[in-house]
N, CA, C and O of each residue as an XYZ file, in Angstrom:
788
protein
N     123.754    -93.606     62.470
C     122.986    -94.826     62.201
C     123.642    -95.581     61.044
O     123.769    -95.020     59.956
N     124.191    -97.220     61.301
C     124.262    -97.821     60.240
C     123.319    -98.001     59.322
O     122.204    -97.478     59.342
N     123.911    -99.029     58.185
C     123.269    -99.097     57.083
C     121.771   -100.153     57.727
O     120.594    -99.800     57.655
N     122.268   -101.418     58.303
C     121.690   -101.798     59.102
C     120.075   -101.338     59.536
O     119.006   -101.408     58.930
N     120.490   -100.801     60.986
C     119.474    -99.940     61.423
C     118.852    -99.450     60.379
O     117.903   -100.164     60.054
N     119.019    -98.395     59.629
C     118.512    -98.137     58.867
C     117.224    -98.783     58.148
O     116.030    -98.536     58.320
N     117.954    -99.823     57.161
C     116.825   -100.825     56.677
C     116.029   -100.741     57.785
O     115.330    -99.742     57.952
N     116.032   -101.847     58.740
C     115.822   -102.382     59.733
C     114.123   -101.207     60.213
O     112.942   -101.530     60.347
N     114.867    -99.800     60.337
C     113.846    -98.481     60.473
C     112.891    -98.592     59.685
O     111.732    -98.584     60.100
N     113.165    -98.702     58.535
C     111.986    -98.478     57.411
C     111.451    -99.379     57.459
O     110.241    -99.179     57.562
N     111.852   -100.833     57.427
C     110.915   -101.890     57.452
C     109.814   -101.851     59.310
O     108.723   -102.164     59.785
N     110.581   -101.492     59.519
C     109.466   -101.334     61.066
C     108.467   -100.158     61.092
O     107.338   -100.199     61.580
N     109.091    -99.045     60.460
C     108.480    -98.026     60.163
C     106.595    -98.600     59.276
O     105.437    -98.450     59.665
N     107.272    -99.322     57.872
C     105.918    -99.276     56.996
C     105.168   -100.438     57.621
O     103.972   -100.526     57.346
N     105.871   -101.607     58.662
C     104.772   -102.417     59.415
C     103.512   -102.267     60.190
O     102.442   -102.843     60.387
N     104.273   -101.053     60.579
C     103.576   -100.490     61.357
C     102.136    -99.930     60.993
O     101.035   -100.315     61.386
N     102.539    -98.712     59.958
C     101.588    -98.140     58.996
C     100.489    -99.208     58.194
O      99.319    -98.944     57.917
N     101.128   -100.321     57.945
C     100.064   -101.210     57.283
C      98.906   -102.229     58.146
O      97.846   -102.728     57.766
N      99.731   -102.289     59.653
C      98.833   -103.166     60.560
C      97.912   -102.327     61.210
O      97.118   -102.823     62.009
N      97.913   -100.834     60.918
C      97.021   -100.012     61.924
C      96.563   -100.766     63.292
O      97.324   -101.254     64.128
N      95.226   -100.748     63.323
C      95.105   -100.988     64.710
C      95.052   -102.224     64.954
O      94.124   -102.587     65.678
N      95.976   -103.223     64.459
C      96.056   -105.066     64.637
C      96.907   -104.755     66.036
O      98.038   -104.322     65.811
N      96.680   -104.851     66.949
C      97.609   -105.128     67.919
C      98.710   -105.863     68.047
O      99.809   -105.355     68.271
N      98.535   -106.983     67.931
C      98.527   -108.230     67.949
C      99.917   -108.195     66.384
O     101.107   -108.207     66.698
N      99.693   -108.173     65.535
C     100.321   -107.612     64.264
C     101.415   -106.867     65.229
O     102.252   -107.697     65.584
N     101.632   -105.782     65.678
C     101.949   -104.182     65.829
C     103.459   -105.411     66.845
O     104.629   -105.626     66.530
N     102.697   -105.866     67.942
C     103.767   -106.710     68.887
C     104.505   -107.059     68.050
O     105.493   -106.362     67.820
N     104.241   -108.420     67.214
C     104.972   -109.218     66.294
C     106.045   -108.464     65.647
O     107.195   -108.893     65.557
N     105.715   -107.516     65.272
C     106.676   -106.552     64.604
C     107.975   -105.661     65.331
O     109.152   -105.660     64.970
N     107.498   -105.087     66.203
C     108.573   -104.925     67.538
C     109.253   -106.066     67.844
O     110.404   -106.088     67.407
N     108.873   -107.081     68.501
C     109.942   -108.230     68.842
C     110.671   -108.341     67.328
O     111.888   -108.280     67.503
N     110.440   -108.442     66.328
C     111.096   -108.809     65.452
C     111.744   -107.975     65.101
O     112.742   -108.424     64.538
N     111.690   -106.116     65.154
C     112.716   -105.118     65.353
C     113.557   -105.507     65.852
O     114.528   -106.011     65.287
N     113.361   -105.333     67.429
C     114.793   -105.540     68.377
C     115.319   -107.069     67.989
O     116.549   -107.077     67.929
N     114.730   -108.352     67.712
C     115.235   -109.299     67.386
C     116.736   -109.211     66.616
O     117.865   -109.436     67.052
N     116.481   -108.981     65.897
C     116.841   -108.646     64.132
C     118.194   -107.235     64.586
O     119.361   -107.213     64.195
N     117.641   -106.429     65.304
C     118.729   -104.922     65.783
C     119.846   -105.917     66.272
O     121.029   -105.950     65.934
N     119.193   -106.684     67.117
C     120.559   -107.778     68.218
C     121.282   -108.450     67.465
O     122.451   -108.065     67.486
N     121.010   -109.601     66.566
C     121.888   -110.148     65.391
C     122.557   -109.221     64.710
O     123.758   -109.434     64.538
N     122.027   -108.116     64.221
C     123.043   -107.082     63.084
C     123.847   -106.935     64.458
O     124.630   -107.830     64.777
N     123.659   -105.780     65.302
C     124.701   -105.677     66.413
C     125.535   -106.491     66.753
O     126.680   -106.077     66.934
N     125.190   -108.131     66.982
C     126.224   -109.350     67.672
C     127.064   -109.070     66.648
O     128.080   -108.423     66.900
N     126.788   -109.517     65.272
C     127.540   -109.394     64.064
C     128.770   -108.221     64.158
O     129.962   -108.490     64.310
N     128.289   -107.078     64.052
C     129.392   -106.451     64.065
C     130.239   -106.347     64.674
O     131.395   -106.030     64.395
N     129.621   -106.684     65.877
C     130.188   -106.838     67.381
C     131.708   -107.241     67.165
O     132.771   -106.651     67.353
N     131.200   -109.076     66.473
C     132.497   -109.884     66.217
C     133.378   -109.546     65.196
O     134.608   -109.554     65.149
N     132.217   -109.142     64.096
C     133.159   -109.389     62.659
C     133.961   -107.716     62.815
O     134.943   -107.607     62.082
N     133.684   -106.656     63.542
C     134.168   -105.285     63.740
C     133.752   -104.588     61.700
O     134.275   -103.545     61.307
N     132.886   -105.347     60.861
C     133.021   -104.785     59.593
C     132.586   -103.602     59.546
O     131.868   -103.197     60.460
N     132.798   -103.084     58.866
C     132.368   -101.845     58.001
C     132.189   -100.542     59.671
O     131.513    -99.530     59.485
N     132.915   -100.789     61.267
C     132.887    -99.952     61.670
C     134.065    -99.262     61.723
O     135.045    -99.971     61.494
N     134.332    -97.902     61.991
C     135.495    -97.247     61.687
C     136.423    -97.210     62.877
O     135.923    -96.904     63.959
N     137.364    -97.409     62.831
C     138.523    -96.979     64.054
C     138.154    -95.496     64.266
O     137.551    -94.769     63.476
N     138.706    -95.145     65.669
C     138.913    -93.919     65.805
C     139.998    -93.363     65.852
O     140.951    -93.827     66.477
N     140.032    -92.020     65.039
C     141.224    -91.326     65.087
C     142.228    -91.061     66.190
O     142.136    -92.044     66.926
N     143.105    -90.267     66.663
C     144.017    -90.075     67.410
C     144.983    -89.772     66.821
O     145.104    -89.923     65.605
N     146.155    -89.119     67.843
C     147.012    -88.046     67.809
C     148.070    -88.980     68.447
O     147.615    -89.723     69.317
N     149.681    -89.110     68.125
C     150.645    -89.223     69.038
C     151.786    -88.639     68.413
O     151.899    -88.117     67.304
N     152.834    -88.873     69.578
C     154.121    -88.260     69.617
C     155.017    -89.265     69.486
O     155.006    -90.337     70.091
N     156.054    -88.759     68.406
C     157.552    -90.014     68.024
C     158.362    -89.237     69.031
O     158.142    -88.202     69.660
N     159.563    -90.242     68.964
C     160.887    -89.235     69.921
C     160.993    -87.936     69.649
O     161.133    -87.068     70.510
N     160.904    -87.659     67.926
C     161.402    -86.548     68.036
C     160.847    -85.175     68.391
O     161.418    -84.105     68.179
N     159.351    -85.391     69.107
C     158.398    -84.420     69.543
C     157.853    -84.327     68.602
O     157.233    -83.264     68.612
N     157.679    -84.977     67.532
C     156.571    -84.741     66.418
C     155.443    -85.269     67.040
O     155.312    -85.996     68.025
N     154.376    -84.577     65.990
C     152.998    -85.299     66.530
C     152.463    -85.376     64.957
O     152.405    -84.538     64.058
N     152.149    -86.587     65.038
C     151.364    -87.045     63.864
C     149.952    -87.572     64.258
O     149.660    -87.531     65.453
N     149.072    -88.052     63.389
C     147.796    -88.624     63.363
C     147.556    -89.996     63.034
O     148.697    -90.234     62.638
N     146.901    -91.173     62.882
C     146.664    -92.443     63.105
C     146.303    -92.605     61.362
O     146.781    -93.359     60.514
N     145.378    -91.671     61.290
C     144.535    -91.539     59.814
C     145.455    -90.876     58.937
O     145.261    -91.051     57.734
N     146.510    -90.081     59.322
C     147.400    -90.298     58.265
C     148.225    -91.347     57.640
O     148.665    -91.417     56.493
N     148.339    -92.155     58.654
C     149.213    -93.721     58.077
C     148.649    -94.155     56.877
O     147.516    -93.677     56.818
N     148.862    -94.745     56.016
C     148.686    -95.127     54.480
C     149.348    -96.595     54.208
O     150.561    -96.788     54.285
N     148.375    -97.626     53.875
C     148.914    -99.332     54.019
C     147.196    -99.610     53.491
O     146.110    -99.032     53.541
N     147.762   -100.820     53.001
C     146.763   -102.031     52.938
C     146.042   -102.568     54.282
O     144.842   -102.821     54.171
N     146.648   -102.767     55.531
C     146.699   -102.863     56.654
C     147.473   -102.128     57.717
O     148.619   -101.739     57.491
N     146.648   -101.856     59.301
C     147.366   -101.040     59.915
C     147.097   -102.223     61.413
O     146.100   -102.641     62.002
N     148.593   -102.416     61.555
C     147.793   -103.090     63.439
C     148.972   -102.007     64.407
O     150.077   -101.475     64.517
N     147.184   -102.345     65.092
C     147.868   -101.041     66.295
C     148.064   -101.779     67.833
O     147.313   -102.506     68.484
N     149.349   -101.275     68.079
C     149.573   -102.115     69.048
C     149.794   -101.712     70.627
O     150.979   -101.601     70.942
N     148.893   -101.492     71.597
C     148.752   -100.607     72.808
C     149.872   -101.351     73.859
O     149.923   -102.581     73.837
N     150.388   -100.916     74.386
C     151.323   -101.228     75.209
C     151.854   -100.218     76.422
O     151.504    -99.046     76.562
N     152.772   -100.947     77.254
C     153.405   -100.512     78.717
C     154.355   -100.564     78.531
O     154.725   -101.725     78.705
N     155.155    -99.921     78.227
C     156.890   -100.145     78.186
C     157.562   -101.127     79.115
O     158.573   -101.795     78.899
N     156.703   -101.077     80.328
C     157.362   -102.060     81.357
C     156.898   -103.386     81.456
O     157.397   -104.261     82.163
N     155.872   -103.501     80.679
C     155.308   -104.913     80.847
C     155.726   -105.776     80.216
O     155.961   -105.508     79.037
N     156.003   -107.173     80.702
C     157.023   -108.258     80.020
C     156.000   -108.643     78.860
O     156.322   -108.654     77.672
N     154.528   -109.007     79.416
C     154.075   -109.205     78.133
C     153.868   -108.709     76.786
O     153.733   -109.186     75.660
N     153.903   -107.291     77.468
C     153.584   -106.977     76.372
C     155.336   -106.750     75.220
O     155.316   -106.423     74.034
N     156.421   -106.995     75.913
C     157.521   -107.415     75.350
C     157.282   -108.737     74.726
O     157.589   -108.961     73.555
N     156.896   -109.356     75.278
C     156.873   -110.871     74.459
C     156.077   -111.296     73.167
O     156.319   -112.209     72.377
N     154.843   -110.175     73.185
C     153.784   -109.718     72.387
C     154.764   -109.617     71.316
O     154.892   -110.493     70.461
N     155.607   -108.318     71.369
C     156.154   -107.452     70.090
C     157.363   -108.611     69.339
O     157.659   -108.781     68.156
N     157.987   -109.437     70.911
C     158.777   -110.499     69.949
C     157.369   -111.328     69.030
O     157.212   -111.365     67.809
N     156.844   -111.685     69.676
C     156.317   -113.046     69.011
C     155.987   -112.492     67.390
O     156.199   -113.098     66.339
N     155.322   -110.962     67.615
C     155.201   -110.566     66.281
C     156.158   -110.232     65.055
O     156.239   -110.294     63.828
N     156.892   -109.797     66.319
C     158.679   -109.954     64.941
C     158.852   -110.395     64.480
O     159.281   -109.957     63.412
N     158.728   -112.049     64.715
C     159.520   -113.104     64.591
C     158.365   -113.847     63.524
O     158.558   -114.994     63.120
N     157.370   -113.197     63.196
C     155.978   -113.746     62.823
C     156.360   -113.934     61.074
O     156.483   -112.727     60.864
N     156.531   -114.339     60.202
C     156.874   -114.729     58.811
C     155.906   -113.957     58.195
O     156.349   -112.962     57.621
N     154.440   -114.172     58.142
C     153.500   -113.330     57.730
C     153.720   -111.707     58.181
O     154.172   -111.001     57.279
N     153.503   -111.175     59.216
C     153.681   -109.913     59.677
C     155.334   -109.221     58.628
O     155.260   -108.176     57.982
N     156.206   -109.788     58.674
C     157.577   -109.162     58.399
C     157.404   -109.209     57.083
O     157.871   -108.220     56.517
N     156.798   -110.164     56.238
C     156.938   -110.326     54.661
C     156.244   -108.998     54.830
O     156.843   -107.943     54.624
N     154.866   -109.054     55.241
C     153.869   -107.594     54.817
C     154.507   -105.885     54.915
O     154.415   -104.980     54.086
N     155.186   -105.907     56.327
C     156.027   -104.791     56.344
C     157.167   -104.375     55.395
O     157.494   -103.278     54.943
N     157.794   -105.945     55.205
C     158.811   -105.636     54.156
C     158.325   -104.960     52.659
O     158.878   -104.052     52.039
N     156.933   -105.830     52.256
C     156.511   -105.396     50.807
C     155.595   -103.901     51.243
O     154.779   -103.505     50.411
N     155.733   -103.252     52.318
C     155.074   -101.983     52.545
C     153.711   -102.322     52.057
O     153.374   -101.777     51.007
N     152.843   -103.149     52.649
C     151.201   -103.594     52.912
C     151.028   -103.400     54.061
O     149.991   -102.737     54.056
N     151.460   -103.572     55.520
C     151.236   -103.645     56.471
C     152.550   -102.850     57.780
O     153.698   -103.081     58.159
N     151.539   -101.938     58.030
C     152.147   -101.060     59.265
C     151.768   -101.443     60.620
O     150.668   -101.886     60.951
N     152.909   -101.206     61.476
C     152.392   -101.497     62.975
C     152.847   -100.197     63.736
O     153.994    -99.844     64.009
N     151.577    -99.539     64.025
C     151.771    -98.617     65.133
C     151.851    -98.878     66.417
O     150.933    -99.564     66.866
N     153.072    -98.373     67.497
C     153.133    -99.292     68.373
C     152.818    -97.713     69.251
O     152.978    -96.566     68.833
N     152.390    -98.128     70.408
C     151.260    -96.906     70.815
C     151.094    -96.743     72.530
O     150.030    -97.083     73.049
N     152.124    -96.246     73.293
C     151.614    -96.441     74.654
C     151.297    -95.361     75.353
O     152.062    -94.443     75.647
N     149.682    -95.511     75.738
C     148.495    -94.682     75.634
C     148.425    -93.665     76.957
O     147.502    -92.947     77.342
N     150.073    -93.936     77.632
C     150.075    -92.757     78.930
C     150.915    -91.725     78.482
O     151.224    -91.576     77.299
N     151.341    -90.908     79.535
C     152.274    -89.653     79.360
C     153.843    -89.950     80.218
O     154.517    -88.983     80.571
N     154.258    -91.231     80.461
C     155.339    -91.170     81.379
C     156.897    -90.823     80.242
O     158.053    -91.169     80.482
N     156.698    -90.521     79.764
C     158.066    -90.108     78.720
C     159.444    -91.115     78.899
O     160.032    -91.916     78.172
N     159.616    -90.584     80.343
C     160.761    -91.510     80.632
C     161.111    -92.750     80.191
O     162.035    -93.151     79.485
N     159.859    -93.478     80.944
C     159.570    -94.420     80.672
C     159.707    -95.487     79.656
O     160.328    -96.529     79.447
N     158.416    -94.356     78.889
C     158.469    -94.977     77.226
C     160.163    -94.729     75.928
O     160.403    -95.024     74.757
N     160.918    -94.044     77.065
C     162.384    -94.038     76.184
C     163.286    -94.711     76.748
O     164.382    -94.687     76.189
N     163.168    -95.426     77.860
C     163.696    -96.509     78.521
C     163.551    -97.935     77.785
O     164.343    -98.865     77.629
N     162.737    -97.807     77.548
C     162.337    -98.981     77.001
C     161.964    -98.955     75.344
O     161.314    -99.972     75.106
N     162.089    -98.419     74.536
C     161.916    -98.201     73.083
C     162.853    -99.404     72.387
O     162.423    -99.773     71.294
N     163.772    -99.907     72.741
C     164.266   -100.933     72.417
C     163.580   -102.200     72.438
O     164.103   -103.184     71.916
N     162.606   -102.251     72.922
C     161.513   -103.754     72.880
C     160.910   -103.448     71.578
O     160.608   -104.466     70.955
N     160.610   -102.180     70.898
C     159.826   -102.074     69.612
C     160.528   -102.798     68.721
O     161.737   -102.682     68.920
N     160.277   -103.434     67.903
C     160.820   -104.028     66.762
C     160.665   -103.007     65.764
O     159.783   -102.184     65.519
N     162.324   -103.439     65.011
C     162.388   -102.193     63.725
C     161.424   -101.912     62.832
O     160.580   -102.789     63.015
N     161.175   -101.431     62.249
C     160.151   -101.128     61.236
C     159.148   -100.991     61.813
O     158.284   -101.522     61.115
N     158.508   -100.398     63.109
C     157.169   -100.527     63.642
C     157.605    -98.602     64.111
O     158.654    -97.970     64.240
N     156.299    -98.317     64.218
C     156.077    -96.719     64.432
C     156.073    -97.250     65.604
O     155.641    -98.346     65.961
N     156.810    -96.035     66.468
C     156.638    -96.178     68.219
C     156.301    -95.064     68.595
O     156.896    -94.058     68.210
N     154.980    -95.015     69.663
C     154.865    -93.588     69.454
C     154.139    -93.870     71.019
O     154.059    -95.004     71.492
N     153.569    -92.484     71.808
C     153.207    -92.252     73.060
C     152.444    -90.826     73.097
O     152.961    -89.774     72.720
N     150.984    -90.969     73.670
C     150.197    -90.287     74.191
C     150.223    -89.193     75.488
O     149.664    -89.154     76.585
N     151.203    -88.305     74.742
C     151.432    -87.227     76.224
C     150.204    -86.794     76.906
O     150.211    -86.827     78.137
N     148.975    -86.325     76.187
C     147.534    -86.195     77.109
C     146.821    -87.124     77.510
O     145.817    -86.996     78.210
N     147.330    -88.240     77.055
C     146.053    -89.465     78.204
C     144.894    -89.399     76.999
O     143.948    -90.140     77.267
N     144.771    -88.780     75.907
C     143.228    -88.519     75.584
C     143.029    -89.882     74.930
O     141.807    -90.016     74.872
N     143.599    -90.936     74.419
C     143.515    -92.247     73.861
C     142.233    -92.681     75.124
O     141.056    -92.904     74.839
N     142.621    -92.709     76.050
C     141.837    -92.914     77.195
C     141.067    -92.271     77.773
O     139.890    -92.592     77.938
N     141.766    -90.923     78.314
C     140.710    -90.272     78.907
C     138.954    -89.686     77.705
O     138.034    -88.906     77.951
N     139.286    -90.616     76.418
C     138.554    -90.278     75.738
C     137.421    -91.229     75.185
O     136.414    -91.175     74.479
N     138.368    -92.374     76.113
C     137.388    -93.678     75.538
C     137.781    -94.313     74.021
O     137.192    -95.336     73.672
N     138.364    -93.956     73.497
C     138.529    -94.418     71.891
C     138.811    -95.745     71.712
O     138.356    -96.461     70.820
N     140.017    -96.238     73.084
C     139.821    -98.162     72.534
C     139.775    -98.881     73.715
O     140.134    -98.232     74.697
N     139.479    -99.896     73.895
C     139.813   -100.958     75.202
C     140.578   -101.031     75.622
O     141.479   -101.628     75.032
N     140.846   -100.453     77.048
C     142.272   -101.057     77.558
C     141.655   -101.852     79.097
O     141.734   -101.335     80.211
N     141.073   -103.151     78.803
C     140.923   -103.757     80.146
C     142.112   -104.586     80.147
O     142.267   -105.367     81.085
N     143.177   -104.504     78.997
C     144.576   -104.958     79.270
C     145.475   -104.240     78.315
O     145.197   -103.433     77.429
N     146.856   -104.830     78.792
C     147.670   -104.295     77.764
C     148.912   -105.976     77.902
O     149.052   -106.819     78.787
N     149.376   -105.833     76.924
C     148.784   -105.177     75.592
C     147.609   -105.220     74.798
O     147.034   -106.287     75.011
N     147.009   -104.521     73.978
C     145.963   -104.649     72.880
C     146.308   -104.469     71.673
O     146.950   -103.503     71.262
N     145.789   -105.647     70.846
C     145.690   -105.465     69.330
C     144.373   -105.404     68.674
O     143.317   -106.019     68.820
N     144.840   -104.333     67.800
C     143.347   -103.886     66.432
C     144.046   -103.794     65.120
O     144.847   -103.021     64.596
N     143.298   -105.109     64.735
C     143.996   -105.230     63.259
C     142.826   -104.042     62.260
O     141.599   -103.959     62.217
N     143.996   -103.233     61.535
C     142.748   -102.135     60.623
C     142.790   -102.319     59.043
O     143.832   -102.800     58.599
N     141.889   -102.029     58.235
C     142.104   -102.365     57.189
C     142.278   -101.093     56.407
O     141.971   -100.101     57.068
N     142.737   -100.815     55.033
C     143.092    -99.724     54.413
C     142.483    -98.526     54.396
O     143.167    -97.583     53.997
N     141.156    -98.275     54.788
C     139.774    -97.468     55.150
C     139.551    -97.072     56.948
O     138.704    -96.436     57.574
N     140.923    -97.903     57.356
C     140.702    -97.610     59.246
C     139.339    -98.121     59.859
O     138.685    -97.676     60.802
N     139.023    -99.672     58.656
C     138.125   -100.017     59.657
C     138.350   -101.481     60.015
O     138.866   -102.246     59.201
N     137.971   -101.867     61.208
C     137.871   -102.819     62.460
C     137.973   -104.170     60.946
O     137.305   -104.379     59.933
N     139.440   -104.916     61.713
C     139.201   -106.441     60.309
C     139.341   -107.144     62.346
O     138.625   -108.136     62.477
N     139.871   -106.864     63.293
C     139.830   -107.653     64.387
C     140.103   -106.364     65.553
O     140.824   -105.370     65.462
N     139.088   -106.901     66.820
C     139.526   -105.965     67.975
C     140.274   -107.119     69.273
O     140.011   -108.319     69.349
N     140.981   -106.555     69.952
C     141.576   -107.210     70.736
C     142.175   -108.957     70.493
O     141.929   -110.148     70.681
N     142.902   -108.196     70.063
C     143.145   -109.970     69.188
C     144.673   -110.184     69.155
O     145.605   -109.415     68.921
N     144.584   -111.942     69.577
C     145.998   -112.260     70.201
C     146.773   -112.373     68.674
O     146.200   -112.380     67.585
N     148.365   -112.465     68.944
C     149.177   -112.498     67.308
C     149.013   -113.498     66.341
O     149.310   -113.431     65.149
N     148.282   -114.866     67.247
C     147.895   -115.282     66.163
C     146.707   -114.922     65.229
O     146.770   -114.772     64.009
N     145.680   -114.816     65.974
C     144.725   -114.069     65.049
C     145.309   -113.436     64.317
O     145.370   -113.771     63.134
N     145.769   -112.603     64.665
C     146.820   -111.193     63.556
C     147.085   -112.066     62.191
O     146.494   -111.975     61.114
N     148.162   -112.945     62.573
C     148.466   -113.650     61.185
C     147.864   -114.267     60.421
O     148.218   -114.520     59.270
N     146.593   -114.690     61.098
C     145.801   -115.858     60.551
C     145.040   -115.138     60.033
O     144.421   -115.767     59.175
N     144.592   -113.625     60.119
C     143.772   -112.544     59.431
C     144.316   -112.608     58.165
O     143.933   -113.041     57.078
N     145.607   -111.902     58.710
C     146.567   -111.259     57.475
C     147.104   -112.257     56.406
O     147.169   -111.922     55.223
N     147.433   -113.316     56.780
C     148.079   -114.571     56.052
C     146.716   -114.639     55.031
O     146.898   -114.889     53.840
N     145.407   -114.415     55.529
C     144.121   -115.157     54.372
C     143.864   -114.058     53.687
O     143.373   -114.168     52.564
N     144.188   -112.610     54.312
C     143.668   -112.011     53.580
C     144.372   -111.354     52.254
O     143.916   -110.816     51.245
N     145.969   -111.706     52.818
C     146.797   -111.367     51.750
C     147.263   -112.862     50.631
O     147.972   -112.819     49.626
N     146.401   -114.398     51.405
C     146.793   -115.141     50.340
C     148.191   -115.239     50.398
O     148.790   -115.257     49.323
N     149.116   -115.336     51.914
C     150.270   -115.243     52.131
C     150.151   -117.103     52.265
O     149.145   -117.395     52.912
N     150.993   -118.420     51.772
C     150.886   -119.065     52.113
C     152.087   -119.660     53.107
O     153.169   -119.105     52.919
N     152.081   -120.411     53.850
C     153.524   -121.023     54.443
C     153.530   -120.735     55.975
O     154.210   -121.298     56.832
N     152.760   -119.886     56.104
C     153.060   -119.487     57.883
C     153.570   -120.340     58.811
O     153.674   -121.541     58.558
N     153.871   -119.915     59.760
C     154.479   -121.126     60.945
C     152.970   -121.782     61.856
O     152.942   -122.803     62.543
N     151.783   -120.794     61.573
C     150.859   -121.362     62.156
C     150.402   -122.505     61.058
O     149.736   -123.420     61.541
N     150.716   -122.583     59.409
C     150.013   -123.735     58.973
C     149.014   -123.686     58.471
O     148.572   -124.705     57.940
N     148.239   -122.409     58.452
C     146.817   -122.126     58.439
C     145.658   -122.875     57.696
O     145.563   -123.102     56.490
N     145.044   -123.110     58.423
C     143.951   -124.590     57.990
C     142.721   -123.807     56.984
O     142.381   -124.176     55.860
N     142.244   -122.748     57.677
C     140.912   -122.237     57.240
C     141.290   -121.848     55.679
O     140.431   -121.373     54.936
């Protein structure tokens, strides 16, 4: 239970206790529970704050296996991908090439785990050359990214921008978002997007 809910409990909780048998009272108070549950929920929904990424396990070339929650940054974007898919090649250029993204990697603030969430091995070493340097490339020999439910894949590629605590600053979010996160939140000025906000 969030912090949220929580409140949210107690205040429905002592309404309750104080309207005894007002009926009428007792309704008012329910609709305004679930009311009130739906806004905190939409909220987080969008803003992803204060919820946590989930952990996970992958493998680099060299058969190592490391963990997600071991990475250490100001920012972490994780980047789900198909080795074979053009977009998601065009994805990893556009982010290369991104002024904001490369300053952050360069000053070691911002890591990109690049992450493709099947077991085809081959595959994913066929193609390891689309990763851009400085990005972790790594691959899910058990499927469990998925077969576990942990992130969205109604496409690929997917981006989840994370913040130093591994929690949600954006879910599924195209590269510009990425920069336009990262550019405000690091007070990076100059981007090629211009950034208005």
């Amino acid at each position: 239970m969030d912090k949220y809910s929580y409140y949210l409990s107690i205040v429905f909780y002592l309404c309750l206790i104080k309207t005894q048998n007002n009926m009428y009272v007792k309704c008012g108070c329910i609709i305004l529970y679930l009311w009130f549950s739906l806004i905190c929920h939409a909220q987080q929904s969008v803003s992803g704050v204060s919820e946590q990424a989930s952990d996970f396990a992958y493998t680099l070339a060299s058969g190592e296996v490391k963990r997600m929650y071991a990475l250490s940054a100001e920012a972490l974007l994780l980047c789900f991908y198909d080795p074979a898919c053009e977009d998601c090649h065009a994805l990893m250029k556009q982010l290369e090439d991104s002024p904001v993204v490369r300053q952050l990697i360069d000053e070691k603030r911002l890591l990109v785990l690049a992450v493709y969430p099947e077991e085809d091995v081959e595959l994913w070493e066929e193609n390891a050359s689309h990763v851009p340097v400085g990005w972790i490339n790594g691959y899910d020999p058990g499927v469990k990214i998925i077969l576990n439910d942990l992130y969205d894949f109604t496409k690929l590629p997917t981006l989840y921008l994370l913040d130093g605590q591994k929690r949600y600053l954006l879910k599924d979010a195209t590269a510009e978002d990425v920069e336009r996160e990262l550019a405000g939140r690091f007070n990076i000025q100059g981007s090629k997007l211009d950034i208005q906000d």
